[in-house]
BAPA-65215 format. One record per residue (C-alpha): residue in three letters; x, z, y. Coordinates in steps of 0.02 Angstrom, whole numbers. Layout:
# residues N
R res     c1     c3     c2
R ALA      X      Z      Y
...
//
This chain:
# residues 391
R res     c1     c3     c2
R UNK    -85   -625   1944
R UNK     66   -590   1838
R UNK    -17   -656   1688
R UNK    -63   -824   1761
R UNK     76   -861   1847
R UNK    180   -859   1688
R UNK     47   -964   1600
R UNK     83  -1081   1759
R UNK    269  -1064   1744
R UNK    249  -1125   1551
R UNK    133  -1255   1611
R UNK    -18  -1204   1502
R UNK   -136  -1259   1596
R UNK    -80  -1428   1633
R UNK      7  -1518   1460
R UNK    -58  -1574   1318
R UNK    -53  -1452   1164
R UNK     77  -1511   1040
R UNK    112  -1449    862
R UNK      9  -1350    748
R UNK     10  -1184    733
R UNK     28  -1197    534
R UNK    204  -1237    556
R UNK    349  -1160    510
R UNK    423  -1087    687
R UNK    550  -1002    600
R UNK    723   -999    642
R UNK    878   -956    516
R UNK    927   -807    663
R UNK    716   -756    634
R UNK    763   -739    469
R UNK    927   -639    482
R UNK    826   -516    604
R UNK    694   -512    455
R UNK    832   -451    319
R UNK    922   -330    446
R UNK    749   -232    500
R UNK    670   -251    318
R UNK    848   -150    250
R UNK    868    -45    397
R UNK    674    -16    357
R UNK    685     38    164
R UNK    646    240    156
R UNK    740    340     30
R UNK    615    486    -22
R UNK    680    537   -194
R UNK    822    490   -316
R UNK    816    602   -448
R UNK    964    602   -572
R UNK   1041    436   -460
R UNK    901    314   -542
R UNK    944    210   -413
R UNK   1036    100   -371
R UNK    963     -9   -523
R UNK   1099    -93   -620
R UNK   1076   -262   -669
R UNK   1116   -255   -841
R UNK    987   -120   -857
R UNK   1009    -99  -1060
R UNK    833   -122  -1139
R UNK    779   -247   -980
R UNK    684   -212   -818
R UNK    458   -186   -836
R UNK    383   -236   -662
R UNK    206   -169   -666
R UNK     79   -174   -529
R UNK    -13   -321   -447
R UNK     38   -303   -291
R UNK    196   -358   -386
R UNK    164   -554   -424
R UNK    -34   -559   -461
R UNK    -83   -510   -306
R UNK     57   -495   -177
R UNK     38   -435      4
R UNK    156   -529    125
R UNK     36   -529    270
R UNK    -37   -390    383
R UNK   -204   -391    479
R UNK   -244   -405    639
R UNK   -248   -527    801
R UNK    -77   -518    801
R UNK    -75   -595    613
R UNK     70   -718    558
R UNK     63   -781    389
R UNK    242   -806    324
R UNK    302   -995    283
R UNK    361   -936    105
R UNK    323   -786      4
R UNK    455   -731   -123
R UNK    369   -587   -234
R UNK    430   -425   -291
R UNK    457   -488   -463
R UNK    546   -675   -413
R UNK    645   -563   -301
R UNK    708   -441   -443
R UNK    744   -591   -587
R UNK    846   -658   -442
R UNK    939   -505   -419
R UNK    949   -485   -602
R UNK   1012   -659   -634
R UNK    962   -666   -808
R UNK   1078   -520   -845
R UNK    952   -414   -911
R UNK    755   -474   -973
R UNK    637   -429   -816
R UNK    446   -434   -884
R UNK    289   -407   -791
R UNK     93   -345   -804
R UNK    -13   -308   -663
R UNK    -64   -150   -752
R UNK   -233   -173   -639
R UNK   -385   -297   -635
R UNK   -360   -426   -532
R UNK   -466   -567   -457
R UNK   -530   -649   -631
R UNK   -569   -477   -687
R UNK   -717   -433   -580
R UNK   -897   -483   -637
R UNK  -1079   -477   -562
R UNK  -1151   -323   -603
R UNK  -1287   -343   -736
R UNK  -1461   -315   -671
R UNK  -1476   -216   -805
R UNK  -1385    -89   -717
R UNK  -1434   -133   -554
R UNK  -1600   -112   -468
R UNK  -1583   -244   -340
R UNK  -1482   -398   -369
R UNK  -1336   -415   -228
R UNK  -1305   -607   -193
R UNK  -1122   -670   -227
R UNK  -1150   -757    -48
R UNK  -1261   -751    105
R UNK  -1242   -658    266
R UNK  -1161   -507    321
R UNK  -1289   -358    303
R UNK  -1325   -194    208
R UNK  -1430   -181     35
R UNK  -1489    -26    -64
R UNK  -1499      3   -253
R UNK  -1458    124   -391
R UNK  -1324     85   -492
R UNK  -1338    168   -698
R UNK  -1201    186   -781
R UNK  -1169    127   -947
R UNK  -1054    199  -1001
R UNK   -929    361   -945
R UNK   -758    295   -879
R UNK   -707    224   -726
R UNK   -759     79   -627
R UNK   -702    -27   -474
R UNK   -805    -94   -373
R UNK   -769   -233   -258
R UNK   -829   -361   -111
R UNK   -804   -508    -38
R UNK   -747   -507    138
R UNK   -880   -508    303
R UNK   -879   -626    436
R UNK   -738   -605    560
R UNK   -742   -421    652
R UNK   -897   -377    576
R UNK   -851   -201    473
R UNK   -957   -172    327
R UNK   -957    -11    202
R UNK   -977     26     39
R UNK  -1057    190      4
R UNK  -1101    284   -177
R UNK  -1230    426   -167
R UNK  -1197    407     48
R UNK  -1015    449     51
R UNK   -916    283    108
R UNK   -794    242    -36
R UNK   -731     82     67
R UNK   -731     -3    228
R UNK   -680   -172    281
R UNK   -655   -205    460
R UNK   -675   -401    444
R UNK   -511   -413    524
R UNK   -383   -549    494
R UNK   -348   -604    363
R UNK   -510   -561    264
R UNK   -484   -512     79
R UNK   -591   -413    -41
R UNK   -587   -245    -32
R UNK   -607   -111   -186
R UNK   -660     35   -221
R UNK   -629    166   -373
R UNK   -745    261   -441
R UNK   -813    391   -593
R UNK   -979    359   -658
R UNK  -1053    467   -803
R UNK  -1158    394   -933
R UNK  -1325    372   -897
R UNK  -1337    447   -719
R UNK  -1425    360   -588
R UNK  -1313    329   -434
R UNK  -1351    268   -230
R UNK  -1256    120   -204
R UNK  -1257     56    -22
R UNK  -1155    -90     64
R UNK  -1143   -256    106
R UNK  -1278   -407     60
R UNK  -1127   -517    -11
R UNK  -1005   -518   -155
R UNK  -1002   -359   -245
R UNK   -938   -353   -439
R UNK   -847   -218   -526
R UNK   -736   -200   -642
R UNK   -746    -80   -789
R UNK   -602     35   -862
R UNK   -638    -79  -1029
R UNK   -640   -230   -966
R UNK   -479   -198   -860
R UNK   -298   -256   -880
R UNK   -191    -81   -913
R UNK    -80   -100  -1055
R UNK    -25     45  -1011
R UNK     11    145  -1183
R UNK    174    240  -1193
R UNK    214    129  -1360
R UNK    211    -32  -1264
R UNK    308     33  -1107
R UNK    433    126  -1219
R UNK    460    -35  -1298
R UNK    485   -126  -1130
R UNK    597     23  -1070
R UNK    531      7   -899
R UNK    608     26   -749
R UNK    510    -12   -595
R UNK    331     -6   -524
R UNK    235   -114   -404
R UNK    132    -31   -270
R UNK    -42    -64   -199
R UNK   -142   -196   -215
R UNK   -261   -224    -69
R UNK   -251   -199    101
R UNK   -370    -57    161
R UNK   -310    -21    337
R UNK   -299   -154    503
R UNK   -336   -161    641
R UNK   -501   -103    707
R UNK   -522    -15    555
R UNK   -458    142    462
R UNK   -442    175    291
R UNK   -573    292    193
R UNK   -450    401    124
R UNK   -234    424     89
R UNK   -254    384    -79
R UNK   -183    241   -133
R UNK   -333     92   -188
R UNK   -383     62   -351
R UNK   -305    149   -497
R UNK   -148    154   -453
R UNK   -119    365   -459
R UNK   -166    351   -636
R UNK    -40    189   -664
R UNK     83    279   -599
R UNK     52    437   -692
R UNK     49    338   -869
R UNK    204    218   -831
R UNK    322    363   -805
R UNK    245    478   -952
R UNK    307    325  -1055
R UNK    479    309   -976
R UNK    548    444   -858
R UNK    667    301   -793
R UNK    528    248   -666
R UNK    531    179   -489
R UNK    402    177   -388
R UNK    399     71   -221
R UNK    258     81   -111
R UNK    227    -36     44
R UNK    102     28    163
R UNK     77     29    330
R UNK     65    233    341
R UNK     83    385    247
R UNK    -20    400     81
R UNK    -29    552    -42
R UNK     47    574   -196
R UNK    -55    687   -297
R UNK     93    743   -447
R UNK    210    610   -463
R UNK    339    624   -337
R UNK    364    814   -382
R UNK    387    773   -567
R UNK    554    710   -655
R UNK    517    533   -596
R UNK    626    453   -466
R UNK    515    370   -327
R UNK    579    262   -185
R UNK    434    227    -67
R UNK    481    104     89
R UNK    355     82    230
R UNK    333   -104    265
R UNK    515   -174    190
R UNK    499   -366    212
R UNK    539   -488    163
R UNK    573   -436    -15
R UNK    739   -504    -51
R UNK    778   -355     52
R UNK    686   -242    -57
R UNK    765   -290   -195
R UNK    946   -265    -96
R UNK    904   -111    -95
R UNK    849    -73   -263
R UNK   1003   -158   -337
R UNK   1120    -55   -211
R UNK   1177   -224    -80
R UNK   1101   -134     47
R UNK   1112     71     73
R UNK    904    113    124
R UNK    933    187    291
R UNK    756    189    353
R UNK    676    359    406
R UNK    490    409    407
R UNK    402    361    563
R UNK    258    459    501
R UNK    214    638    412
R UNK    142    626    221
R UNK     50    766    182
R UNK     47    858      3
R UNK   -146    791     -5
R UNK   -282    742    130
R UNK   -349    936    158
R UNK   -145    998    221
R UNK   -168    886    356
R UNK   -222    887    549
R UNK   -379    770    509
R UNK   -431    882    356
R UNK   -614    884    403
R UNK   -734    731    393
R UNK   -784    770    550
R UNK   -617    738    615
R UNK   -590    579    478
R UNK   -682    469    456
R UNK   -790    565    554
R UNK  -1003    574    544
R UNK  -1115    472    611
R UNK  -1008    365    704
R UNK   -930    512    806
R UNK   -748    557    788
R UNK   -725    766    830
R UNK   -500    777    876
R UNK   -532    956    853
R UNK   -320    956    829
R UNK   -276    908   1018
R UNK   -101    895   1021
R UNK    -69    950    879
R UNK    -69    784    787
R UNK     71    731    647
R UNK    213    847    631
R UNK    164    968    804
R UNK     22    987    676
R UNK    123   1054    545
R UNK    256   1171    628
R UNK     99   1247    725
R UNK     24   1298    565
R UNK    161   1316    476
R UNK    121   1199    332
R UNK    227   1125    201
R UNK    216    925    232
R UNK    256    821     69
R UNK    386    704    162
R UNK    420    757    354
R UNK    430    632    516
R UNK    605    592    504
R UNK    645    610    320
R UNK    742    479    220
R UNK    877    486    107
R UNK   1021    372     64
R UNK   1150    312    -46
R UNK   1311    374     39
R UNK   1327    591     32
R UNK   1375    663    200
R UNK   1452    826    243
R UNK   1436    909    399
R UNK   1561   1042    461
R UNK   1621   1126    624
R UNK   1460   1119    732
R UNK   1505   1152    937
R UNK   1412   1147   1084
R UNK   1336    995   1165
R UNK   1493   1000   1261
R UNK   1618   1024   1121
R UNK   1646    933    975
R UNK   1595    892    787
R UNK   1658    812    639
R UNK   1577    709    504
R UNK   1644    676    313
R UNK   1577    507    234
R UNK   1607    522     36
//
């Protein structure tokens, strides 16, 4: 009753439909709501040696690497409750703004993207896998060429129809065909030779190979770039309806990481994702890393990275050291088996988890630095009094 007498009050069910719902509905106050919550947003996690605030005349020049970056930007989430954003302004265009030519800002995805990934040869593959039909499961062994590492990808299914991608039966990637669809990937180490289980959907799947792959990644080239900043992930692999297969982060990316900051130790690293993810080395090592949990638009990232905006945000969530120091550590709990999800943890779920047990989280609910230092002194009661020193 409540519902449809609103729907009556807004006369739903008795005018015309007008408009299109690929307009732009957005408002200039929309937009100053957008900058305030994507500042207020921006998590702090680690600022080692004051890397950051960036300055603008960075001497040697800014190196944005990632595709997540420019190539392949992620502006939109998933979902019913999608909205796809009437302009996009990149990591990168927001950064040579913020620069304003004061300082040379180049880029490389670091990662394959789109153009990258090929058919997989038959002579490598048992059973051919269409690039298009309908949404379904095939079987076939996959042989490896060649030792290295490989990405394998596919093309979305139809519309809420989840489909996974398994190697040797463990799932390696899921996509929950929910809004909007994209291709989801998968990485991989195959050994020379050996004869692997490859099982997943009917349509679209290619791979990439470390050879064929775009990682200019030596420390000669980045030293010469002196590089500064990172990109984070590339594809979406969590929305609703469907989980991710793991906390890494997709594709690569560890490893980018890992071989960007060898080269420079002057490294930022930004990651935008919709929940905790692990950091296997890097954020305990003598690079800086700033990760911020869904900062949009980017403008305001960049506000942030420049110091016009002090990141203020704390962790909604709990990141873990790695997947096993967590309260889902067993596969029966996530992703579970055969379709049945154990909560063996009860109440004990994000940080009740850890001060039950004990364990050492790698970022805590709550956590989040800034750029202001704050100094705490007299503590009282709840009745008495306190006082507070900004420096």
């Amino acid at each position: 009753m409540r519902v449809l007498t609103q729907m009556y009050r807004f006369r739903l069910f008795t005018d015309d439909t007008k408009g299109n719902i690929g307009n732009d509905a957005a408002t200039a106050s929309d937009s100053e709501v957008s900058n305030d919550v994507a500042e207020e947003g921006t998590v702090l996690l680690k600022n080692l040696n004051s890397t950051l605030p960036l300055a603008r005349n960075e001497p040697g020049g800014i190196a944005v690497i990632g595709p997540a970056a420019q190539a392949e930007p992620i502006s939109v989430g998933g979902g019913s409750a999608t909205v796809t954003a009437p302009q996009v302004v990149t990591p990168l265009a927001g950064i040579r703004a913020a620069v304003r030519a004061k300082a040379p800002v180049t880029y490389t995805p670091g990662l394959p993207g789109a153009r990258d990934f090929v058919a997989i040869p038959l002579t490598y593959l048992s059973a051919p896998y269409p690039t298009t039909g309908n949404a379904g499961t095939l079987s076939a062994t996959l042989t490896a060429p060649q030792t290295g590492t490989y990405e394998l990808a596919y093309s979305e299914p139809p519309i809420y129809v989840p489909v996974t991608l398994s190697l040797d039966g463990t799932p390696i990637a899921v996509n929950p065909g929910t809004l909007p669809r994209t291709t989801y990937t998968a990485t991989v180490q195959l050994t020379a030779g050996r004869t692997y289980t490859l099982s997943g959907p009917v349509q679209g799947l290619t791979w990439a190979t470390r050879t064929r792959s775009m990682t200019p990644c030596s420390k000669q080239s980045l030293q010469q770039r002196g590089v500064s900043g990172g990109g984070g992930r590339r594809r979406r692999q969590e929305s609703e309806a469907g989980d991710r297969v793991n906390l890494t982060l997709p594709s690569d990316q560890d490893e980018l990481v890992d071989a960007v900051a060898a080269a420079n130790d002057h490294t930022v690293v930004v990651i935008d994702a919709g929940g905790a993810v692990t950091m296997p080395c890097w954020p305990t090592s003598r690079r800086s890393s700033m990760p911020g949990t869904r900062a949009r638009p980017m403008e305001r990232l960049c506000a942030s990275l420049f110091g016009d905006a002090d990141p203020s945000g704390h962790l909604p969530v709990t990141f873990p050291v790695a997947s096993t120091n967590s309260p889902v550590s067993e596969p029966t709990q996530f992703p579970g088996t055969d379709g049945t999800v154990d909560y063996a943890e009860g109440v004990d779920v994000g940080y009740r988890w850890f001060d039950s047990t004990g364990a050492t989280p790698l970022f805590p609910f709550g956590y989040g630095l800034s750029y202001t230092t704050f100094r705490y002194s007299d503590p009282r009661s709840r009745y008495g009094y306190g006082t507070v020193t900004r420096r």
